[in-house]
C-alpha positions, 0 to 999 in steps of 0.5 A, a space after each residue: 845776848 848770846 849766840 851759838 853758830 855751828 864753830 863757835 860760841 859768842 857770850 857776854 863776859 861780866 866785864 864791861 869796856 867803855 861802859 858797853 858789854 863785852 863778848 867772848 868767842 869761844 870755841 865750841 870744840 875745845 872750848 878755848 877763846 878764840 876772839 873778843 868782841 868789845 867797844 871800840 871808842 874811835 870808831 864809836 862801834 863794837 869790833 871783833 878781835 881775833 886771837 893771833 893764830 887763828 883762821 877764820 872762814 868766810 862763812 865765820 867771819 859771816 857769822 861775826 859781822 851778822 853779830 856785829 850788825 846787830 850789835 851795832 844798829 839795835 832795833 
């Protein structure tokens, strides 16, 4: 499951955590990591992790929990 949004880029990563994929957020203007998306065992959920120092709008943080959503409620 990959997504393409107007900043950056979500993209499954050949690793694996807890047995669930995990997905990297790139970003698409230089191309650097910008966070993580992975399974979080204590809260039984995937959950984005930020990289430090970076900011993140309303509209993006939107984007991640409409991922996140569907991530973790699969039809």
């Amino acid at each position: 499951m990959n997504k393409r949004y107007q900043f950056f880029t979500i993209s499954e990563t050949s690793e694996e955590a807890f047995s669930r994929p995990t997905f990297s957020v790139t970003n698409n203007s230089s191309g650097t990591q910008i966070g993580m998306i992975g399974w979080y065992p204590r809260w039984k959920q995937f959950v984005f992790f930020a990289e430090s120092n970076t900011v993140w709008s309303a509209g993006c943080l939107a984007d991640v929990q409409g991922f996140l959503n569907a991530l973790n409620n699969p039809s």
